[in-house]
C-alpha positions as CSV (number, residue, x, y, z in Angstrom):
1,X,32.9,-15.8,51.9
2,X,29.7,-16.2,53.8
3,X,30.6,-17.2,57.7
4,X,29.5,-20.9,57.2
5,X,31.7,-21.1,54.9
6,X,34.8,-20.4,57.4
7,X,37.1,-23.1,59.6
8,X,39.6,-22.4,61.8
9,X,42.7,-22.8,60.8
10,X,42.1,-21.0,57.2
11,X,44.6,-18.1,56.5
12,X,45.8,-15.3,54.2
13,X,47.7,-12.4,53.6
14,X,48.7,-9.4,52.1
15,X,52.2,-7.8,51.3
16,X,53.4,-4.1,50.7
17,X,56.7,-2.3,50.6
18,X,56.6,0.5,53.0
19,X,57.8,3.6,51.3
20,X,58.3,7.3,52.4
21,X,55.4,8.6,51.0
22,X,53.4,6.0,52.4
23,X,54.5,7.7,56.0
24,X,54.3,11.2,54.9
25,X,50.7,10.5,53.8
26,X,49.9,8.9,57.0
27,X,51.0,11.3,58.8
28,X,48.5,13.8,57.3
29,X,46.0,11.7,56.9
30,X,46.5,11.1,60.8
31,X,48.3,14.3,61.8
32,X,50.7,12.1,63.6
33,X,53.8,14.2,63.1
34,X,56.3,12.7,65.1
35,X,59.6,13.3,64.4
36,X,60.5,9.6,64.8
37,X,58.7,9.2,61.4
38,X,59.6,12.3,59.5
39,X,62.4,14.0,60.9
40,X,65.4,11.8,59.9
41,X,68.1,14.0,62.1
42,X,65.6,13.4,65.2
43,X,65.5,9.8,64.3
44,X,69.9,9.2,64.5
45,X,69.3,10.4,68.2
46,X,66.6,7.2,69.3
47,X,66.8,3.7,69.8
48,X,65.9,3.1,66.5
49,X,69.0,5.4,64.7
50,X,66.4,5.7,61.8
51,X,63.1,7.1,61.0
52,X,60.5,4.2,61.5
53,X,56.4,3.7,60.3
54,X,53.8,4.8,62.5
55,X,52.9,1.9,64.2
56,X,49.3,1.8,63.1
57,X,50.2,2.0,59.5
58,X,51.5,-1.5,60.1
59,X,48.4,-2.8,61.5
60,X,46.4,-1.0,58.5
61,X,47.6,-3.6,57.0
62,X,45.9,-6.3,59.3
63,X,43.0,-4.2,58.4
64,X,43.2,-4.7,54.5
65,X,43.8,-8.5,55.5
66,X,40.1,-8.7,57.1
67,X,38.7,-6.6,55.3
68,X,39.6,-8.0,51.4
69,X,40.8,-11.3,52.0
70,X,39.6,-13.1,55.5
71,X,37.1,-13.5,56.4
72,X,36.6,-10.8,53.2
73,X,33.7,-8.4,52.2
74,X,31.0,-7.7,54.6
75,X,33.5,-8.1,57.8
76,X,32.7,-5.8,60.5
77,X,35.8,-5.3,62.6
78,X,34.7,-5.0,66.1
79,X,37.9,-5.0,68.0
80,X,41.7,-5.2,68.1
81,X,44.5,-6.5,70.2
82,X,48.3,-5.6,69.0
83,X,51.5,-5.5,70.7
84,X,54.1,-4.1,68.5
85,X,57.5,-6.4,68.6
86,X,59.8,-4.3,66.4
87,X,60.1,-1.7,64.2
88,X,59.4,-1.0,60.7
89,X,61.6,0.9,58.6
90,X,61.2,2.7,55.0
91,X,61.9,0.5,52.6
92,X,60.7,-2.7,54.8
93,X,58.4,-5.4,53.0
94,X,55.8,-6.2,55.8
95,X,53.4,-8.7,55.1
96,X,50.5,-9.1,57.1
97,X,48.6,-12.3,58.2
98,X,45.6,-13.5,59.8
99,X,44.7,-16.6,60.9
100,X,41.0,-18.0,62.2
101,X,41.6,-19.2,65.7
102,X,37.7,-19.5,67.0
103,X,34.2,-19.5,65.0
104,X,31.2,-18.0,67.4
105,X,28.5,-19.4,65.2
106,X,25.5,-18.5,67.6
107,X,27.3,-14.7,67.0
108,X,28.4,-14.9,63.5
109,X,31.8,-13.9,65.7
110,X,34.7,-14.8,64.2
111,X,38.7,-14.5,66.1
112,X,42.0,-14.2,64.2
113,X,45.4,-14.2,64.8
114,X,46.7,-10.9,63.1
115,X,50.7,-11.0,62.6
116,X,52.9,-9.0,60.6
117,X,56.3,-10.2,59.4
118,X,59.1,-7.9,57.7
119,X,60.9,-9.3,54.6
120,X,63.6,-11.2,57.1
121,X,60.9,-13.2,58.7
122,X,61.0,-11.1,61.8
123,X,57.8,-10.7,63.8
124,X,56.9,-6.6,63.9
125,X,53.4,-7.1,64.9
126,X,51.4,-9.7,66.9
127,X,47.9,-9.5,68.0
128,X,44.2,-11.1,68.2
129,X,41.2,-9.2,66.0
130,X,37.3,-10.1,66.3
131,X,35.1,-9.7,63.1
132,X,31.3,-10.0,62.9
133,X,31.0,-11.5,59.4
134,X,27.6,-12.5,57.9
Protein backbone atom coordinates (compact mmCIF):
# COMPACT_ATOMS: atom_id res chain seq x y z
CA UNK A 1 0.00 0.00 0.00
CA UNK A 2 1.62 3.13 -1.28
CA UNK A 3 1.25 6.06 1.62
CA UNK A 4 -1.53 7.95 -0.43
CA UNK A 5 -3.22 5.31 -0.27
CA UNK A 6 -3.54 5.30 3.75
CA UNK A 7 -6.41 7.18 6.17
CA UNK A 8 -6.44 7.28 9.53
CA UNK A 9 -8.55 5.28 11.14
CA UNK A 10 -7.58 2.07 8.86
CA UNK A 11 -6.49 -1.05 11.04
CA UNK A 12 -5.13 -4.64 11.16
CA UNK A 13 -3.74 -7.31 12.91
CA UNK A 14 -2.04 -10.37 13.39
CA UNK A 15 -2.53 -13.33 15.91
CA UNK A 16 -0.08 -16.07 17.31
CA UNK A 17 -0.19 -18.56 20.17
CA UNK A 18 2.87 -18.05 22.20
CA UNK A 19 4.46 -21.38 22.81
CA UNK A 20 7.69 -22.49 24.73
CA UNK A 21 9.82 -22.79 22.05
CA UNK A 22 8.84 -19.59 20.77
CA UNK A 23 10.63 -18.26 24.30
CA UNK A 24 13.42 -20.59 24.31
CA UNK A 25 14.34 -19.41 20.78
CA UNK A 26 14.10 -15.86 21.75
CA UNK A 27 15.98 -16.20 24.29
CA UNK A 28 19.00 -17.32 22.06
CA UNK A 29 18.30 -15.42 19.50
CA UNK A 30 18.45 -12.45 22.14
CA UNK A 31 20.54 -14.07 24.92
CA UNK A 32 17.97 -12.79 27.23
CA UNK A 33 18.18 -15.65 29.75
CA UNK A 34 16.19 -14.65 32.48
CA UNK A 35 15.02 -17.06 34.66
CA UNK A 36 11.53 -15.45 34.65
CA UNK A 37 11.23 -16.92 31.08
CA UNK A 38 12.98 -20.16 31.37
CA UNK A 39 13.39 -21.29 34.70
CA UNK A 40 9.89 -22.40 35.83
CA UNK A 41 11.07 -23.09 39.74
CA UNK A 42 12.43 -19.30 39.62
CA UNK A 43 9.17 -18.22 38.16
CA UNK A 44 6.69 -19.89 41.35
CA UNK A 45 8.86 -17.40 43.53
CA UNK A 46 7.66 -13.83 41.41
CA UNK A 47 4.69 -11.90 41.11
CA UNK A 48 3.91 -13.63 38.21
CA UNK A 49 3.88 -17.53 39.91
CA UNK A 50 4.72 -18.64 36.24
CA UNK A 51 7.29 -18.28 33.66
CA UNK A 52 6.14 -15.29 31.28
CA UNK A 53 7.33 -14.09 27.42
CA UNK A 54 10.07 -11.65 27.08
CA UNK A 55 8.42 -8.61 26.80
CA UNK A 56 9.83 -7.67 23.41
CA UNK A 57 8.69 -10.89 21.88
CA UNK A 58 5.21 -9.45 22.42
CA UNK A 59 5.89 -6.31 20.67
CA UNK A 60 7.66 -8.43 17.74
CA UNK A 61 4.53 -8.91 17.04
CA UNK A 62 3.61 -5.14 16.54
CA UNK A 63 6.55 -5.38 14.36
CA UNK A 64 5.10 -8.15 12.02
CA UNK A 65 1.85 -5.93 12.14
CA UNK A 66 3.77 -2.88 10.36
CA UNK A 67 5.81 -4.51 8.63
CA UNK A 68 3.29 -7.21 6.61
CA UNK A 69 0.09 -5.78 7.07
CA UNK A 70 -0.09 -1.81 7.88
CA UNK A 71 0.97 0.25 6.53
CA UNK A 72 2.73 -3.14 4.77
CA UNK A 73 5.89 -3.62 2.53
CA UNK A 74 8.30 -0.90 2.26
CA UNK A 75 7.66 0.48 5.97
CA UNK A 76 10.57 1.80 7.67
CA UNK A 77 10.03 1.63 11.31
CA UNK A 78 11.64 4.59 12.79
CA UNK A 79 10.59 4.52 16.40
CA UNK A 80 8.65 2.88 19.16
CA UNK A 81 6.75 3.80 22.30
CA UNK A 82 5.40 0.61 24.63
CA UNK A 83 4.37 0.32 28.08
CA UNK A 84 3.77 -3.16 29.01
CA UNK A 85 0.28 -3.64 31.05
CA UNK A 86 0.38 -7.38 31.82
CA UNK A 87 1.93 -10.40 31.31
CA UNK A 88 2.09 -13.01 28.77
CA UNK A 89 2.15 -16.50 29.53
CA UNK A 90 2.98 -19.77 27.42
CA UNK A 91 0.23 -20.90 25.93
CA UNK A 92 -1.40 -17.14 25.59
CA UNK A 93 -3.00 -16.15 22.16
CA UNK A 94 -1.74 -12.42 21.80
CA UNK A 95 -2.97 -10.66 18.90
CA UNK A 96 -1.41 -7.62 17.94
CA UNK A 97 -3.05 -4.37 16.46
CA UNK A 98 -2.27 -1.17 14.97
CA UNK A 99 -4.21 1.54 14.20
CA UNK A 100 -3.26 4.85 11.94
CA UNK A 101 -3.79 7.84 14.27
CA UNK A 102 -1.91 10.77 12.15
CA UNK A 103 -0.70 10.83 8.29
CA UNK A 104 2.58 13.34 7.88
CA UNK A 105 2.06 13.66 4.16
CA UNK A 106 4.89 16.40 3.65
CA UNK A 107 7.12 13.37 5.53
CA UNK A 108 5.55 10.30 4.10
CA UNK A 109 5.35 9.83 8.28
CA UNK A 110 2.83 7.79 9.29
CA UNK A 111 1.67 7.27 13.50
CA UNK A 112 -0.07 4.13 14.83
CA UNK A 113 -1.50 2.97 17.76
CA UNK A 114 0.26 -0.53 18.42
CA UNK A 115 -1.89 -2.69 21.09
CA UNK A 116 -1.64 -6.15 21.98
CA UNK A 117 -4.56 -8.13 23.42
CA UNK A 118 -4.42 -11.81 25.00
CA UNK A 119 -7.12 -14.30 24.11
CA UNK A 120 -9.47 -12.80 27.23
CA UNK A 121 -9.45 -9.40 25.65
CA UNK A 122 -6.98 -8.14 28.26
CA UNK A 123 -4.69 -5.28 27.21
CA UNK A 124 -0.73 -6.72 27.56
CA UNK A 125 0.75 -4.11 25.47
CA UNK A 126 -0.03 -0.44 24.59
CA UNK A 127 2.03 1.91 22.68
CA UNK A 128 2.42 4.57 19.74
CA UNK A 129 4.95 3.51 16.59
CA UNK A 130 6.10 5.96 13.67
CA UNK A 131 6.71 4.40 10.09
CA UNK A 132 8.19 6.27 7.11
CA UNK A 133 6.30 4.46 4.27
CA UNK A 134 6.66 5.43 0.63
Amino acid sequence: MKFDELRVGMKDSVAKTVTETDVIMYSGITLDTNPAHLNEEHAKNTIFKKRIAHGMLTAGFVSAVLGTKLPGEGSIYLGQELKFTAPVYMGDTITAQAEIIELIPEKNRVILRTTCTNQDGKMVLDGKAKIMKK
